[in-house]
N, CA, C and O atoms as a MOPAC input file, in Angstrom:
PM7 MOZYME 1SCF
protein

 N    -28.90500 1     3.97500 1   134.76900 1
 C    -29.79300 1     2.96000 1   134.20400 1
 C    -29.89400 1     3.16200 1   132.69100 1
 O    -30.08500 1     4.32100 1   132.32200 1
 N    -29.79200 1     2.19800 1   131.75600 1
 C    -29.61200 1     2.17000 1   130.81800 1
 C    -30.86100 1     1.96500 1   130.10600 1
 O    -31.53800 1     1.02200 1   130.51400 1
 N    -31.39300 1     2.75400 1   128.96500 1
 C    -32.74300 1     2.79800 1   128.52400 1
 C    -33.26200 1     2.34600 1   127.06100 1
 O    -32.81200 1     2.85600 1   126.03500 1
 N    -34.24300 1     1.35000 1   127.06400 1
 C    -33.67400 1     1.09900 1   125.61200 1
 C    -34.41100 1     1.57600 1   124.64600 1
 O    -35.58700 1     1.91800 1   124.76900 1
 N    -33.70500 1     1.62200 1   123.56900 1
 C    -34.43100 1     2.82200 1   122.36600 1
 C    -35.86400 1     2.53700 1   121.95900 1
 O    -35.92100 1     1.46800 1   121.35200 1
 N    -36.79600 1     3.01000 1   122.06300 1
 C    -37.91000 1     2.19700 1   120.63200 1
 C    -38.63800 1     3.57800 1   120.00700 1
 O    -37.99800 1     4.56300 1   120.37700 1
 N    -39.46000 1     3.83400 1   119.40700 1
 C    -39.89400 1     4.30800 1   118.80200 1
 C    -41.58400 1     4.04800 1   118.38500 1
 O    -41.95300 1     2.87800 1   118.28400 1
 N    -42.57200 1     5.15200 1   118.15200 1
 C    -43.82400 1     4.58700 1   118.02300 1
 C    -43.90200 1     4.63800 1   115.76600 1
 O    -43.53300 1     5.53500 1   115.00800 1
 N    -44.26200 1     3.85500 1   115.58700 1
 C    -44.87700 1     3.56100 1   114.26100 1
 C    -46.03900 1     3.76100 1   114.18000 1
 O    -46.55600 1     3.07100 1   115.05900 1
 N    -47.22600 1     4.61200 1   113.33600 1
 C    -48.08600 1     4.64600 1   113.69400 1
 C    -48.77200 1     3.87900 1   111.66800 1
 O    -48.35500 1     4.50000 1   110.69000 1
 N    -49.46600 1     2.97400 1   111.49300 1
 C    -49.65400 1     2.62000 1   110.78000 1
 C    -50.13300 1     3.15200 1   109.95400 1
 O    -49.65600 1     3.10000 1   108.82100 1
 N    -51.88400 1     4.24700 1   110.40800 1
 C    -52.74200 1     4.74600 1   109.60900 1
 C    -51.67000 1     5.92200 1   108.84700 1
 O    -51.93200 1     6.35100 1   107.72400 1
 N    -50.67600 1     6.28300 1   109.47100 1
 C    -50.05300 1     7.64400 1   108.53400 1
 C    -48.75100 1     6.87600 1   107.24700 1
 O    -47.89500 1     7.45700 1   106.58100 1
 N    -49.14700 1     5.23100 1   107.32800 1
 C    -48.12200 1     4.91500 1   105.60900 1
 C    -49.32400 1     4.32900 1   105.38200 1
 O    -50.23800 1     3.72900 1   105.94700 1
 N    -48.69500 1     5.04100 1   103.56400 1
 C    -49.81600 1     4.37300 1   102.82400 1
 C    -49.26500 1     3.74900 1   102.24800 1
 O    -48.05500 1     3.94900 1   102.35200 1
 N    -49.60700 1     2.82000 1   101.45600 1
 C    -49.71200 1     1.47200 1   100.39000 1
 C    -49.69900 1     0.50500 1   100.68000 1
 O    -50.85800 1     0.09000 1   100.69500 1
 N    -48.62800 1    -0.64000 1   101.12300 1
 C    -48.64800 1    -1.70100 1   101.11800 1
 C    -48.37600 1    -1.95000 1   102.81200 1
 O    -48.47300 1    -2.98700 1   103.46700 1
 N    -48.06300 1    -0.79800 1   103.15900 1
 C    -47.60000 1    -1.10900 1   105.39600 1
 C    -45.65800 1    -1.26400 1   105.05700 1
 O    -44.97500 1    -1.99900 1   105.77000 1
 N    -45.33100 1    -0.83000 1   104.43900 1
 C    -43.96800 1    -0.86300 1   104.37600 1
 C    -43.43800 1    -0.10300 1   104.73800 1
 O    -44.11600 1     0.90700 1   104.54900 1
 N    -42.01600 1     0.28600 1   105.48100 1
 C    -41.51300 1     1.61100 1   106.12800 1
 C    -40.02500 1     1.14000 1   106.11200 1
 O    -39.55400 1     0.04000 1   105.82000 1
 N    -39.33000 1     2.48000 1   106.57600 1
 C    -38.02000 1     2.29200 1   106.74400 1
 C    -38.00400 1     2.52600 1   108.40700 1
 O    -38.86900 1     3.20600 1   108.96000 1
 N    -36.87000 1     1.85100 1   109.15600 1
 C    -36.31800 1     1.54700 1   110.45800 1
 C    -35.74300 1     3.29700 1   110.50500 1
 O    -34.82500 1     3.86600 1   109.91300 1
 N    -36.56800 1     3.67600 1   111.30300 1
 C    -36.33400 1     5.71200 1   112.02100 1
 C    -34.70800 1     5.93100 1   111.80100 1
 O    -34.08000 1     6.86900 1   111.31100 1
 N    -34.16800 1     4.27900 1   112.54800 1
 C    -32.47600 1     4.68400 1   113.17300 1
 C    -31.49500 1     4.47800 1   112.05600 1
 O    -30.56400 1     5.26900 1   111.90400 1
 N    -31.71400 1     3.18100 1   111.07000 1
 C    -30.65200 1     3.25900 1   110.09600 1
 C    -31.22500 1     2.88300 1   109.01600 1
 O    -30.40500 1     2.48800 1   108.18700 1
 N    -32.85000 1     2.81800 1   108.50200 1
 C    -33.15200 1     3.25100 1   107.03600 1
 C    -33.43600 1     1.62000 1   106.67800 1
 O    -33.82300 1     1.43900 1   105.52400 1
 N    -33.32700 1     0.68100 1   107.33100 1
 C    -33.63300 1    -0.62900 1   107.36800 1
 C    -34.88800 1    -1.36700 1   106.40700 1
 O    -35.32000 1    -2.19400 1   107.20900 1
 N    -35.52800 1    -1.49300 1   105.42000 1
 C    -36.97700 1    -1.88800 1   104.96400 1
 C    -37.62600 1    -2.98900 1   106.09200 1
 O    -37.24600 1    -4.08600 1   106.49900 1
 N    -38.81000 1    -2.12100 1   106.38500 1
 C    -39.44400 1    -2.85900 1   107.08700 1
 C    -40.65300 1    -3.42000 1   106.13700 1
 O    -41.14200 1    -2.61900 1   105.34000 1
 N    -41.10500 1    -4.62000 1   106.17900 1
 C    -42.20300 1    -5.22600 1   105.16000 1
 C    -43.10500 1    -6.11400 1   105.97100 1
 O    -42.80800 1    -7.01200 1   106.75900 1
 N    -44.32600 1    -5.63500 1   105.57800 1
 C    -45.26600 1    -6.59900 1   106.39100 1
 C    -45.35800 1    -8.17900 1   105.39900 1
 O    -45.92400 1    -9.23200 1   105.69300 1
 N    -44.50000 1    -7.78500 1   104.06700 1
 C    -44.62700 1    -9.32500 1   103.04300 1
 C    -43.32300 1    -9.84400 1   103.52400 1
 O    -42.65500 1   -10.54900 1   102.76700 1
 N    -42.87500 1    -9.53800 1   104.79600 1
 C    -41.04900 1    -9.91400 1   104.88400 1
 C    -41.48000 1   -11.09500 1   105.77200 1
 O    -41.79700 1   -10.58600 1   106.84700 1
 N    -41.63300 1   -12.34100 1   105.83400 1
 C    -42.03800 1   -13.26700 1   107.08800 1
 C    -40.52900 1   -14.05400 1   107.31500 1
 O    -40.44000 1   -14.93900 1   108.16600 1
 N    -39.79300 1   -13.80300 1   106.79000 1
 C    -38.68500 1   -14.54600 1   106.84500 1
 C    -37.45900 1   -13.98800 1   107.99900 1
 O    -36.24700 1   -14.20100 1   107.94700 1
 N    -38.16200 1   -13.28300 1   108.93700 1
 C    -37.24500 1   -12.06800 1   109.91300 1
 C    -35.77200 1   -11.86200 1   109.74800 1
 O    -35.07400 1   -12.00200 1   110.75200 1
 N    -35.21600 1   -11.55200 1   108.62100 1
 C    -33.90000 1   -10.78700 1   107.86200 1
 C    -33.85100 1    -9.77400 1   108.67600 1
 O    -32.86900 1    -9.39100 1   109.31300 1
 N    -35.23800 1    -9.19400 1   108.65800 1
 C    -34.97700 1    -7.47900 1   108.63700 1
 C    -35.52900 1    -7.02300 1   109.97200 1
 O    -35.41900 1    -5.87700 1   110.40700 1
 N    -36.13800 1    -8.03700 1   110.58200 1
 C    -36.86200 1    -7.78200 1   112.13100 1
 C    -37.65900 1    -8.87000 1   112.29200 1
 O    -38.14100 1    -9.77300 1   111.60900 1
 N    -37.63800 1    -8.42700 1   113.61100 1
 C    -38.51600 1    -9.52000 1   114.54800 1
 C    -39.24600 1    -9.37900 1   115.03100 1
 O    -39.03900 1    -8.22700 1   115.41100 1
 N    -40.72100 1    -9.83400 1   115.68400 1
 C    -41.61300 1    -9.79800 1   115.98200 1
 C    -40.97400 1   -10.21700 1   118.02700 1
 O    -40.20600 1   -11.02300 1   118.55400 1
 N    -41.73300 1    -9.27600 1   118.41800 1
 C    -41.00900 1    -9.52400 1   119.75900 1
 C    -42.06000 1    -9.54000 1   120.39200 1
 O    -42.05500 1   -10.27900 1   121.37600 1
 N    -43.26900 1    -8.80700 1   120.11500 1
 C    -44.23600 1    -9.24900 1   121.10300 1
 C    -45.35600 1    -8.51100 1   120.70200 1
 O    -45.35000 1    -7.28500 1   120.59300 1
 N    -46.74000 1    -9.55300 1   120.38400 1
 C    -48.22700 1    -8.93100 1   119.48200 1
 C    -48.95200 1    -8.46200 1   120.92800 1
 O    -48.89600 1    -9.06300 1   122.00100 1
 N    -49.62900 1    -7.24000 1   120.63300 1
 C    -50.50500 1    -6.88700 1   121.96500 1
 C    -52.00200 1    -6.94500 1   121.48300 1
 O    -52.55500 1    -6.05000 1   120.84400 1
 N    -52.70800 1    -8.40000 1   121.97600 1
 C    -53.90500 1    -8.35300 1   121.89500 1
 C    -55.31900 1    -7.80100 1   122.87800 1
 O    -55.28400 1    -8.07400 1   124.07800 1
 N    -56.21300 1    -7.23300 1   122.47100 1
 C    -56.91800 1    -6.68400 1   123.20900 1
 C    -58.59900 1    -6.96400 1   122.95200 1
 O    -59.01800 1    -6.27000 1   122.02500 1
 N    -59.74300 1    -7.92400 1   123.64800 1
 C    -60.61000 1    -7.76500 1   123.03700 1
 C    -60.94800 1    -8.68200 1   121.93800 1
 O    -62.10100 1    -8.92700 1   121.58100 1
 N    -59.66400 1    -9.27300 1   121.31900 1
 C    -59.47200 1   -10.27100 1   120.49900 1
 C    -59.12800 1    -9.12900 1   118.91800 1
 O    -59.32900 1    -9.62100 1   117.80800 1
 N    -58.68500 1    -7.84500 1   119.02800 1
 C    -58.63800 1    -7.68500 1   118.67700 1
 C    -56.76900 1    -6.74600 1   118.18200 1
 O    -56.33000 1    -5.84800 1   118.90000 1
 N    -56.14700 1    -7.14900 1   117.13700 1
 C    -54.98200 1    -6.59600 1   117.59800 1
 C    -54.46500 1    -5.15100 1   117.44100 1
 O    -54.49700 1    -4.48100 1   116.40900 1
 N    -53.84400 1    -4.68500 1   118.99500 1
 C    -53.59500 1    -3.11500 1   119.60900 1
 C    -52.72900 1    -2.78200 1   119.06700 1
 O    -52.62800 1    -1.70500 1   118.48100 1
 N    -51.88900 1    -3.65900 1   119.14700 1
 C    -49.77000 1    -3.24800 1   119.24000 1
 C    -49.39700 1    -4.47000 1   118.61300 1
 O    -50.08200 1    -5.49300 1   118.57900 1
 N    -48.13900 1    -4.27900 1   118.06300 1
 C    -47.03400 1    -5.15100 1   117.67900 1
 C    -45.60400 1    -4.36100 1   117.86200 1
 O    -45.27800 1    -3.36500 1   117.21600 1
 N    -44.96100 1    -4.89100 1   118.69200 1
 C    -43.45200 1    -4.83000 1   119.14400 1
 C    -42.41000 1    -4.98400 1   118.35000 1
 O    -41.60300 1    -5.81200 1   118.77400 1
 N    -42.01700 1    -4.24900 1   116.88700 1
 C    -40.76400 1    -5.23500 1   116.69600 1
 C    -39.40500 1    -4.93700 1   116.40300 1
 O    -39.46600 1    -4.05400 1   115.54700 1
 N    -38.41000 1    -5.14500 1   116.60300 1
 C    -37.33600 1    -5.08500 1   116.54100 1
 C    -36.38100 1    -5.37600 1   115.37700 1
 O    -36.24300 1    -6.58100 1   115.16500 1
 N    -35.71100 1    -4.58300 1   114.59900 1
 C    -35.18300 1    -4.35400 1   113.97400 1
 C    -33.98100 1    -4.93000 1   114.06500 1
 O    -33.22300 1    -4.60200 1   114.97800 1
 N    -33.58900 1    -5.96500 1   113.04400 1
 C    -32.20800 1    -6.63600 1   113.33100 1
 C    -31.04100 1    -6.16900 1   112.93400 1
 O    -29.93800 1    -6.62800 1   113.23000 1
 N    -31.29100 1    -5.19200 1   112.21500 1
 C    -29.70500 1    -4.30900 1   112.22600 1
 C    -29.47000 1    -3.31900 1   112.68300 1
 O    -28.69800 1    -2.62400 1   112.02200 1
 N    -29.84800 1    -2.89100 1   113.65700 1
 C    -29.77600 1    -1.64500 1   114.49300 1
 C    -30.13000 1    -1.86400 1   116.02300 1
 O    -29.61200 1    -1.25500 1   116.95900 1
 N    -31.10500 1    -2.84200 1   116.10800 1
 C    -32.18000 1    -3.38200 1   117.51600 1
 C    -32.87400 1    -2.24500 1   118.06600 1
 O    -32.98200 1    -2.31700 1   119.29000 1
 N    -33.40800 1    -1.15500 1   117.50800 1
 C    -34.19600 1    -0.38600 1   117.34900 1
 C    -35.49700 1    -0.89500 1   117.71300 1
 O    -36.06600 1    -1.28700 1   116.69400 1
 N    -36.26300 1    -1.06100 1   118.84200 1
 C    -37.71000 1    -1.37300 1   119.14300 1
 C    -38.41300 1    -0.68400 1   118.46300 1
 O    -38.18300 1     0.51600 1   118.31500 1
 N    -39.31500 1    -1.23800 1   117.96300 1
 C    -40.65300 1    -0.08100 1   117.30500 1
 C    -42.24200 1    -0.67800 1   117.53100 1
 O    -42.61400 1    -1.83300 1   117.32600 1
 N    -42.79300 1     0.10000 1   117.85900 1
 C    -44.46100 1    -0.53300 1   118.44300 1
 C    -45.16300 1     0.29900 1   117.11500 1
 O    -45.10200 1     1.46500 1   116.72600 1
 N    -45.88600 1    -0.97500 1   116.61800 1
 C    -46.78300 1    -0.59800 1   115.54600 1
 C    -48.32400 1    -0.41500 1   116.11700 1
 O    -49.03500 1    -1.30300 1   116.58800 1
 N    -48.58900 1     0.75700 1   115.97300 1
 C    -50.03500 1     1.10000 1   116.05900 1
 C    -50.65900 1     1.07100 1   114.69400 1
 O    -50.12500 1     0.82000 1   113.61300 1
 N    -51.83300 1     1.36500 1   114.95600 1
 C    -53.02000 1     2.02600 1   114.10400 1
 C    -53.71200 1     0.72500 1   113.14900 1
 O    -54.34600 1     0.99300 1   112.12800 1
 N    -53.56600 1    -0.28600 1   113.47700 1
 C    -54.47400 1    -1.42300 1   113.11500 1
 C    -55.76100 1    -1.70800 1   112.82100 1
 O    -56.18900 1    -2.67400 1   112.18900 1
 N    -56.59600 1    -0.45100 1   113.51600 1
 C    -57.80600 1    -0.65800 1   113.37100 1
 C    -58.26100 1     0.13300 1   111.95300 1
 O    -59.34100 1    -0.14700 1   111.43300 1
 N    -57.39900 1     1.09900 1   111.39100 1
 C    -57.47900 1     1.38700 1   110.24900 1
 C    -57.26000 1     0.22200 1   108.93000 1
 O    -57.70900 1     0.35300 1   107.79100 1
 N    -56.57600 1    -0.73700 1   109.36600 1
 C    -56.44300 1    -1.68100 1   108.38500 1
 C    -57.51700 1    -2.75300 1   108.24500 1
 O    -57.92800 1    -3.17600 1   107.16500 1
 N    -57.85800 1    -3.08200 1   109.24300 1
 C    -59.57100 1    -3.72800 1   109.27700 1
 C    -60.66000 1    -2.84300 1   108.67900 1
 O    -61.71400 1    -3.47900 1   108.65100 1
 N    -60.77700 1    -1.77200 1   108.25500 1
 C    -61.72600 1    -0.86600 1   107.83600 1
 C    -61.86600 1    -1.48000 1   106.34000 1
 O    -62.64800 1    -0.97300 1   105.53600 1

């Protein structure tokens, strides 16, 4: 059975703007990127009305990555 890669992102540990590089091949990830070049939004996890998770996938590698730590950014 074949397993597919992802990785956890945890938000509260980048600082400045929420920008990161993709773990697998160094990719810029940008929360100012809405134009999905660089990834995709594959699936928001709401909870409470408030948001838990975001799913996203990296388009040059397809590297899954789940973004945590959101509630630090509402602070």
């Amino acid at each position: 059975m074949h397993r597919e890669k992802s990785c956890v992102i945890d938000l509260s540990k980048i600082g400045g703007s929420g920008e990161f590089n993709c773990p697998k091949c160094g990719s810029k990830i940008s929360p100012d990127d809405s134009s999905e070049d660089a990834y995709r939004i594959v699936e928001p996890v709401v909870k409470d009305d408030r948001l838990e998770m975001i799913v996203l996938q990296c388009n040059k590698c397809g590297l899954k990555m789940r973004l945590i730590g959101f509630n630090v950014l509402e602070d």
